[in-house]
C-alpha positions as CSV (number, residue, x, y, z in Angstrom):
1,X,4.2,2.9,-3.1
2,X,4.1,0.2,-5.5
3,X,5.6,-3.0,-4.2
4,X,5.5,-5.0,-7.9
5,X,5.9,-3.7,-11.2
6,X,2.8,-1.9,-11.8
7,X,2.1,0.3,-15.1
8,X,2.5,4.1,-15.0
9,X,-0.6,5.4,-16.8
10,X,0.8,8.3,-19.4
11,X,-0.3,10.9,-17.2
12,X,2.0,10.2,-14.5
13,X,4.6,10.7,-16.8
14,X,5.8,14.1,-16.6
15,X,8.8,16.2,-15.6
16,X,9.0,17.2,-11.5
17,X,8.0,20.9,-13.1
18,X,4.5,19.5,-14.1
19,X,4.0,18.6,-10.1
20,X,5.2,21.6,-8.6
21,X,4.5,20.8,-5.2
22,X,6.8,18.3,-4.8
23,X,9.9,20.6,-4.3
24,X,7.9,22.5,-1.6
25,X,7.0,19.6,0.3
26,X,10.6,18.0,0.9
27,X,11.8,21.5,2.4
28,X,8.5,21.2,4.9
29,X,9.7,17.5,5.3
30,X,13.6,18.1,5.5
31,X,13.0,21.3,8.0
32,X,10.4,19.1,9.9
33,X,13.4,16.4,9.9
34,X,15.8,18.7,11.0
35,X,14.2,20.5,13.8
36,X,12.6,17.3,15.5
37,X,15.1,14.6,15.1
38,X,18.4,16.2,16.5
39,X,17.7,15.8,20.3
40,X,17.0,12.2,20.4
41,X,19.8,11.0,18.3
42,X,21.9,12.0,21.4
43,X,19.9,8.8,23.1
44,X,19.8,11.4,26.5
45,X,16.6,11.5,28.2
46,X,16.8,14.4,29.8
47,X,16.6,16.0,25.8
48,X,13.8,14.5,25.0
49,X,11.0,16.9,23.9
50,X,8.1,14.4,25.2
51,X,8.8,13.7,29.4
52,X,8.9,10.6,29.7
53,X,7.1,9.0,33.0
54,X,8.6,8.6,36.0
55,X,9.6,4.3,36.7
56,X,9.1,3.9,33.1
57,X,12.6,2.8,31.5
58,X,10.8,1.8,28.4
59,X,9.2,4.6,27.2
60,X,12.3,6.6,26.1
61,X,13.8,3.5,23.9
62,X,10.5,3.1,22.4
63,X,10.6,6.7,21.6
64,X,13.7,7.1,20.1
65,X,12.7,4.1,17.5
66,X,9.6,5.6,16.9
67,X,11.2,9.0,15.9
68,X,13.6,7.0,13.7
69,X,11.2,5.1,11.7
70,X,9.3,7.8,11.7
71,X,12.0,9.5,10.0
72,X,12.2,7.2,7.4
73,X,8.7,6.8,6.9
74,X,8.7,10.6,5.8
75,X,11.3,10.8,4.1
76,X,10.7,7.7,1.9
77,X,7.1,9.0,1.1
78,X,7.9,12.3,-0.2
79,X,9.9,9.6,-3.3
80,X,6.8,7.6,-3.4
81,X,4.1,10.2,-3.8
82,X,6.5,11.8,-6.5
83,X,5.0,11.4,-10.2
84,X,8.3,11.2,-11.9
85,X,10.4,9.5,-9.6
86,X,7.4,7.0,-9.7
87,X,7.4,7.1,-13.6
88,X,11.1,6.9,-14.6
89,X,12.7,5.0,-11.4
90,X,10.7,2.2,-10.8
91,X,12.7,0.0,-9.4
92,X,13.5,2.7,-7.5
93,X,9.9,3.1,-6.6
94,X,9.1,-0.3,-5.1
95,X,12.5,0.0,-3.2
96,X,11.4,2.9,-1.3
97,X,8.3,1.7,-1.0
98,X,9.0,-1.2,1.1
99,X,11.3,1.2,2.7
100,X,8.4,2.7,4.0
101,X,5.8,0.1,4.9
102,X,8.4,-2.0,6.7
103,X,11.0,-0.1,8.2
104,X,9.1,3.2,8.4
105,X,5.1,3.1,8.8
106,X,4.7,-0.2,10.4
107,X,7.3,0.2,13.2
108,X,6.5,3.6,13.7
109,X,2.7,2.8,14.1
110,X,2.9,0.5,16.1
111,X,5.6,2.0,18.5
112,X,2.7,5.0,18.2
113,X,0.9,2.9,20.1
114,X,2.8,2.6,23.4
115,X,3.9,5.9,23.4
116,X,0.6,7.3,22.5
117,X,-0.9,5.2,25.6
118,X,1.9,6.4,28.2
119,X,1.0,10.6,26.8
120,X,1.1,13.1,29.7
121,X,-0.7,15.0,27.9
122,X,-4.4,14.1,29.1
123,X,-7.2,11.6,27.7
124,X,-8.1,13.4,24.6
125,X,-4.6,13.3,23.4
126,X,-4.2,10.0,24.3
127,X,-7.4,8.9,22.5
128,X,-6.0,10.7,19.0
129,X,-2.4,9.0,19.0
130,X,-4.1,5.6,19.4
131,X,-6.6,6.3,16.9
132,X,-3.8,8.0,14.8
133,X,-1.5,5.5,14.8
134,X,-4.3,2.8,14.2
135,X,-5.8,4.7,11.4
136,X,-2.0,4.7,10.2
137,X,-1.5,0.9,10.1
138,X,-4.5,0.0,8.8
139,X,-4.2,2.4,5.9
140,X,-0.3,0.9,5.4
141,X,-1.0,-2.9,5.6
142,X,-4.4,-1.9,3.0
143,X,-2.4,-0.9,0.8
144,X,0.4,-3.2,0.9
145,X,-2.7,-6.0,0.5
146,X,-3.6,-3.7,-2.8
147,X,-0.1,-3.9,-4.4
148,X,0.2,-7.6,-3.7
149,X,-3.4,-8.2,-5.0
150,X,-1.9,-5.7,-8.3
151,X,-4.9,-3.9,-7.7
152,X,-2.6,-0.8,-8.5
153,X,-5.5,2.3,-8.6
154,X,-6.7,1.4,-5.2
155,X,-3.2,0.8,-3.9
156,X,-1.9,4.0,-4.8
157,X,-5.7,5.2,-3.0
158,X,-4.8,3.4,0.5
159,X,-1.0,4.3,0.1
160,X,-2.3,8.3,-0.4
161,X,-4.0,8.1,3.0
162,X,-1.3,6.4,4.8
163,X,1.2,9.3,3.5
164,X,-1.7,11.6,4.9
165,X,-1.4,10.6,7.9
166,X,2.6,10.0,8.2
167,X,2.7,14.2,7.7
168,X,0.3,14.8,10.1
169,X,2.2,15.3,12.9
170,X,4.4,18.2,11.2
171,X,0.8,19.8,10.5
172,X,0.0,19.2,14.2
173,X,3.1,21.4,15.2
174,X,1.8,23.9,12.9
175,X,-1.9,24.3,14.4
176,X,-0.6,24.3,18.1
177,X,1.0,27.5,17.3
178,X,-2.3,29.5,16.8
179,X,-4.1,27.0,19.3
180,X,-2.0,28.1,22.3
181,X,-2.3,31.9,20.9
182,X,-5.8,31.5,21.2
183,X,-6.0,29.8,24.5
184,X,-3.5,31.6,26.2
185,X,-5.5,34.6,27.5
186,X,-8.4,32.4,29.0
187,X,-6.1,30.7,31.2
188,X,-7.4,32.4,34.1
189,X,-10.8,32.0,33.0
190,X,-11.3,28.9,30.9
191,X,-8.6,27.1,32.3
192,X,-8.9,28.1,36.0
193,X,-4.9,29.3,36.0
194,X,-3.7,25.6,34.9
195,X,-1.5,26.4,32.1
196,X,-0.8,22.7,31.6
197,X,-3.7,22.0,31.1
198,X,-4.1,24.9,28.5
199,X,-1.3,23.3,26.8
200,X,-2.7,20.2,26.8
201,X,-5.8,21.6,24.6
202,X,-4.0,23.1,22.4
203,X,-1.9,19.8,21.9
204,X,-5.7,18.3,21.6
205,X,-6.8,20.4,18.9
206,X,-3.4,19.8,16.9
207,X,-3.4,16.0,17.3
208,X,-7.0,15.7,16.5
209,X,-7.3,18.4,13.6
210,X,-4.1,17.4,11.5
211,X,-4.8,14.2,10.6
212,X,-8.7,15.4,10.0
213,X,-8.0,17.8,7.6
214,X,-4.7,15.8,5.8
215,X,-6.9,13.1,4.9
216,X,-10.1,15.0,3.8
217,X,-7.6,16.4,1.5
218,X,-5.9,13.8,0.2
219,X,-9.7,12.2,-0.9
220,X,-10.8,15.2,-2.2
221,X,-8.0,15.2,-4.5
222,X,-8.1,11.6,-5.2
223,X,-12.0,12.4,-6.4
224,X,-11.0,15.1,-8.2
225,X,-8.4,13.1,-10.3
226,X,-10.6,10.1,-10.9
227,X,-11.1,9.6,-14.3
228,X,-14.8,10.1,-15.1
229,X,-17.2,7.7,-16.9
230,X,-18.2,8.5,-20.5
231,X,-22.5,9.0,-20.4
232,X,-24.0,6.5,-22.7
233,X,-25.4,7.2,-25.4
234,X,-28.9,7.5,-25.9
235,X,-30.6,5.0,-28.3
236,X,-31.9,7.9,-30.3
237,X,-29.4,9.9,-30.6
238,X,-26.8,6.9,-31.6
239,X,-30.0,6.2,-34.1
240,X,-29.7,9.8,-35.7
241,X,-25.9,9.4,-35.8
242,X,-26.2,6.3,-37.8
């Protein structure tokens, strides 16, 4: 998410079929998009999938706009975590990329914040969407500081996380499924016959886990691709190759 003109190292400078993931992660994305957005573009509460809470004419405003940006902050990232879109467009690149800090991440996380403190979905998940959505500014504005400091490698490091953790919440959809699987017989036992409260664990474990495993992930990966230091040579073997 470069936000200057920063060099492409000749790696990076391949076809979209030399990073075939790309193509699979826009249809999560767009189907994500697509399946979460709809009801609150018709700006009725009563569609909302989060309740909001009674005497609070606030909430629902706030989280229409965070929905939005967080729209755009997905949708932007897929372009900016795109090798060859990255390569060949740049201008394109830095476009999208403020795109995404300042009408898609920074909104978004900060707008997490309310709406994360107002959750009626108990403590634990309230205590993930705050530390969510703070673990998703500070990644952002790090790496905005990197790009503007043209300290590119660590830019693109920060900018990695941040993406991390602006797919989480399509992740989190994903591991609530076999969460409330699991919990769902122990209602009676573990849970005491409160379902809500079983669907509030299994929220828990989604909110908590997602972001957990996307940015282990994304720094194993970012290891993995780090280019290695050359061993020095030793005096006498550079001797014996003189």
């Amino acid at each position: 998410m470069t936000l200057t003109h920063a060099p492409v190292p000749p790696r990076q400078q391949a076809g979209w079929w030399r990073r075939p993931w790309i193509v699979p992660l826009m249809l999560v994305v767009a189907a994500f998009l697509a399946f979460s957005v709809p009801p609150y573009l018709t700006f009725d509460p009563a569609h909302s999938r989060l309740k909001p809470p009674e005497g609070n004419d606030l909430y629902y405003p706030l989280l229409v706009a965070h929905v939005l940006f967080g729209t755009v902050a997905m949708a932007t990232a897929c372009f900016q975590v795109w090798p060859a879109f990255r390569a060949r467009h740049r201008t394109g690149h830095r476009v999208t990329g403020r795109i995404y800090v300042y009408a898609g991440a920074l909104p978004a996380g900060v707008l997490g914040l309310y709406i994360g403190w107002h959750t009626a979905a108990g403590p634990s998940v309230l205590v993930a969407n705050l530390v969510g959505s703070a673990l998703w500014l500070v990644m952002t504005i790090a790496g905005l500081r990197m790009a503007l400091l043209r300290r590119y490698d660590e830019h693109r490091r920060w900018m990695s996380r941040s993406f991390a953790l602006a797919m989480s919440i399509a992740l989190s959809r994903v591991i609530n499924i076999p969460a409330m699987i699991v919990l769902t017989p122990q209602v009676d036992t573990a849970f005491g016959g409160n379902e809500e409260l079983m669907r509030n664990t299994a929220t828990s474990i989604g909110v908590w886990l997602s972001p957990l495993l996307l940015l282990l992930l994304t720094d194993w990966i970012l290891e993995r691709r780090k280019p290695r230091a050359r061993r020095p040579v030793a005096p006498k073997a550079a001797a014996l190759a003189a």
